[in-house]
C-alpha positions in Angstrom: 43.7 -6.7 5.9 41.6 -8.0 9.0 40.4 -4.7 9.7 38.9 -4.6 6.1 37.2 -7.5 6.3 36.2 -6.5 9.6 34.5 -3.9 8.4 33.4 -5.6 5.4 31.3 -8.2 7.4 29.7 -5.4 9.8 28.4 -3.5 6.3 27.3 -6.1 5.1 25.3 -7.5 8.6 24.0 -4.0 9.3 22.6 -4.0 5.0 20.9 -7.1 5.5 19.6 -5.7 9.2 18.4 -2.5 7.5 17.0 -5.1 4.4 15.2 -7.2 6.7 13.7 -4.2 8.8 12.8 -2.3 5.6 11.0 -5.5 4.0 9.1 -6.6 8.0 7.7 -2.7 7.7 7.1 -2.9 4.2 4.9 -5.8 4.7 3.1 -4.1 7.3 2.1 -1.1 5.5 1.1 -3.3 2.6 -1.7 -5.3 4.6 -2.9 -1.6 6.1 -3.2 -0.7 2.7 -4.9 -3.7 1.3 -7.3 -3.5 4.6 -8.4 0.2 3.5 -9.1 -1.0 0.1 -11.3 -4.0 1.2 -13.3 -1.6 3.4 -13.4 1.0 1.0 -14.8 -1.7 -2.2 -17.1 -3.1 1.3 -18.8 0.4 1.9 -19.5 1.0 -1.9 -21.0 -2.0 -1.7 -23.4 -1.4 1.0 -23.9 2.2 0.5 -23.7 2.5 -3.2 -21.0 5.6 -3.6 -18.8 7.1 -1.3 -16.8 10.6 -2.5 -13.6 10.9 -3.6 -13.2 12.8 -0.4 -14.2 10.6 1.9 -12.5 7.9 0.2 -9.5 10.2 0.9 -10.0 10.1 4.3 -10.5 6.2 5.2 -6.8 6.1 2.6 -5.2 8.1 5.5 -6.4 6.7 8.8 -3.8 5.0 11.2 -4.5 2.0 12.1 -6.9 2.6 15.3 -9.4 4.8 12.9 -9.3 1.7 10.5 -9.7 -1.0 13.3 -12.6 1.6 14.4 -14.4 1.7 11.0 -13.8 -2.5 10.6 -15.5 -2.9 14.1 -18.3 -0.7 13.3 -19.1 -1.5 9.8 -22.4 -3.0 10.0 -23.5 0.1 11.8 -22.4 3.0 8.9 -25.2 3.0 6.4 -24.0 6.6 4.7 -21.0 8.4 4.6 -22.3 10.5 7.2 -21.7 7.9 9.7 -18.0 7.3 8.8 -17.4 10.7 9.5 -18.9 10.7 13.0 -16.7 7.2 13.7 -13.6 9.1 12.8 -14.6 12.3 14.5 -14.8 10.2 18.0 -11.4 8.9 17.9 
């Protein structure tokens, strides 16, 4: 019986561990992937249209591309320039 609950109570700490950790990276990802979207509806903004593909390509950079692009924003004026601040790093 004490080994049962033994075991019970080291589930159930370990489920709300894994919860916990699941929910902190879960977070995370979420404000990467609002970040994109503000400096993807920023960019149309400025430049007027950007392609599906490059659009594409800003929705898969890690997070040092998209900390690149954020920094350099005021200097990209076409979608040319995104892909030379991508191609550096």
């Amino acid at each position: 019986m004490i080994m049962c609950t033994s075991l019970d109570l080291f589930a159930k700490r370990n489920r709300k561990a894994g919860f916990n950790e699941g929910k902190s990276v879960g977070k995370k990802e979420g404000r990467i992937e609002g970040k994109k979207t503000m400096l993807i509806e920023l960019l149309k903004t400025k430049i007027g249209y950007l392609s599906k593909e490059t659009i594409q390509l800003i929705r898969s950079c890690n997070r040092k591309e998209l900390e690149q692009l954020t920094k350099q924003f005021i200097m990209i004026n076409n979608q040319e320039d995104i892909l030379e601040i991508l191609d550096m790093h």
